[in-house]
C-alpha positions, 0 to 999 in steps of 0.5 A: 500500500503506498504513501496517501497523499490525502493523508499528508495534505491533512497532517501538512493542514493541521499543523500549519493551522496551529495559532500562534506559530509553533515556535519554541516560545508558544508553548501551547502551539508546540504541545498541540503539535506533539499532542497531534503526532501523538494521537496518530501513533496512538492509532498505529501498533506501535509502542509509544514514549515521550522524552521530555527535557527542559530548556530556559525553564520551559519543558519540551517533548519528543514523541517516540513510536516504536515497532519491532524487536524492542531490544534489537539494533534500530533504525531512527527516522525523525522529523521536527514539528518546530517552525522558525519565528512566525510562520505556517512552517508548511514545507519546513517542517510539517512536510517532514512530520507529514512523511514521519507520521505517514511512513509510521502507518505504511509500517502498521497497514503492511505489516512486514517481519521486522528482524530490526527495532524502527522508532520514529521520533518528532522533535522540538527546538530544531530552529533557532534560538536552539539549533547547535545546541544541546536543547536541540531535541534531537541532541536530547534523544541521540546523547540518550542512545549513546548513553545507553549503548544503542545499536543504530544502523542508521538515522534518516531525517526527513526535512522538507520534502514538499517543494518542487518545481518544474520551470527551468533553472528552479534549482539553485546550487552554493557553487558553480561546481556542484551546478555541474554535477546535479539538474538545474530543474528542482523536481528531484530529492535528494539524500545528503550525508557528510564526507565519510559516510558516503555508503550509506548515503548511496545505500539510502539513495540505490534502496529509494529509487525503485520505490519512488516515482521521482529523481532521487540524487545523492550528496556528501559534504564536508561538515565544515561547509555548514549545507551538510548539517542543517537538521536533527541528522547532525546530532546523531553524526556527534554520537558515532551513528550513521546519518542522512537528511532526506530534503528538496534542497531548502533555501536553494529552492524553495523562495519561501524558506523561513517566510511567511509565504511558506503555505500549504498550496505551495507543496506538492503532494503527489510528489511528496507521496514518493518521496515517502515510498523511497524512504519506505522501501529505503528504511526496509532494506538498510 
């Protein structure tokens, strides 16, 4: 059964109805969001954990949903359901959450025999004034299975997977070098991982393909340039664990980063659909 794109749309419409903004310092916005992604795995067979932690005296939430063997090595794929400031957050990052949610359920109606443990985690404080820091909720869950000596495989981090676009040079790139190596039309998606990792960069990548009816690319930077890490996969690459972020390139297409403008008719849902089949399939094979 693959990815529903009504039920992306309708994640994706309420997150971004959420007033005021979902933000680190609209605490009641930010719990309707956790409150929401928890009553979705509370319909799934799945176990279900909240992670709490404070920061600035305010306390915070990861929702946690577990399938599979619980003592077995794990796969972790996470999504943040925080915006930046005042803004609807529709592609950055209710998309995300909308796939997390999304490939949690394709897990509970396919049911496959699971020999790994898959635990899907929602995040707060992934923006600012939080990203880079230890309050960031996915340093909270990645220093938490560090602690206690987790086997993780890998993490995927879903983050923005909702803007394409098919007009000529809609894709933009940091430098003339990479211009060369990628499509200059922004309809692909792509898996981006840090220098060193580049297997499970291309695993990830070879294991969507076949199940996503949408271009699926590959790149590895340096963590120095900055591009590599701007998502919850960092915190996981400070803890030892192999990490990738599935994303539509952010900023370097999307004209409505961190704006206002940043809407739910702006997304495109069919293609987003496949994006969550890659990652399904993907998830199922590493």
């Amino acid at each position: 059964m693959p990815a529903s794109q009504t039920r992306l749309q309708a994640d994706v419409a309420f997150l971004t109805s959420i007033h005021p903004a979902r933000n680190c310092h609209n605490l009641t916005s930010l719990n309707k969001a956790a409150d929401y992604i928890k009553g979705a795995f509370e319909k799934l067979d799945c176990a279900i954990a909240e992670q709490q932690f404070k920061a600035d005296g305010r306390l915070y939430r990861n929702i946690i949903a577990s399938f599979g063997p619980p003592e077995a090595e794990r796969i972790v794929l996470g999504a943040h359901y925080d915006v930046c400031g005042d803004q609807p957050g529709a592609d950055d990052n209710a998309s995300a959450v909308a796939g997390l949610l999304e490939t949690a359920r394709l897990l509970h109606q396919n049911k496959p025999k699971l020999s790994l443990r898959i635990d899907f985690v929602a995040y707060p404080n992934e923006e600012p004034p939080y990203f880079a820091t230890d309050y960031m909720g996915s340093a909270v869950h990645a220093n938490s299975l560090k602690k206690a000596g987790a086997k993780v495989r890998a993490m995927i981090c879903y983050e923005m997977i909702g803007y394409f676009s098919d007009a000529p040079n809609s894709q933009s790139f940091p430098n003339e070098a990479l211009a060369r190596m990628y499509p200059s039309t922004g309809n692909f998606i792509v898996v981006v991982g840090k220098t060193g990792q580049e297997a499970i960069t291309e695993r990830v990548q070879r294991l969507m393909q076949p199940h996503a009816k949408i271009d699926v690319q590959r790149i590895n930077l340096p963590e120095s340039m900055g591009l590599a890490g701007l998502s919850d996969h960092r915190n996981y690459w400070r803890c030892g664990y192999q990490a990738v972020m599935i994303n539509d390139t952010s900023f370097l297409r999307n004209p409505n980063y961190h704006q206002k403008t940043d809407t739910i008719d702006t997304l495109d849902f069919p293609r987003m659909a496949e994006v969550v089949n890659g990652v399904y399939g993907a998830m199922l094979g590493i």
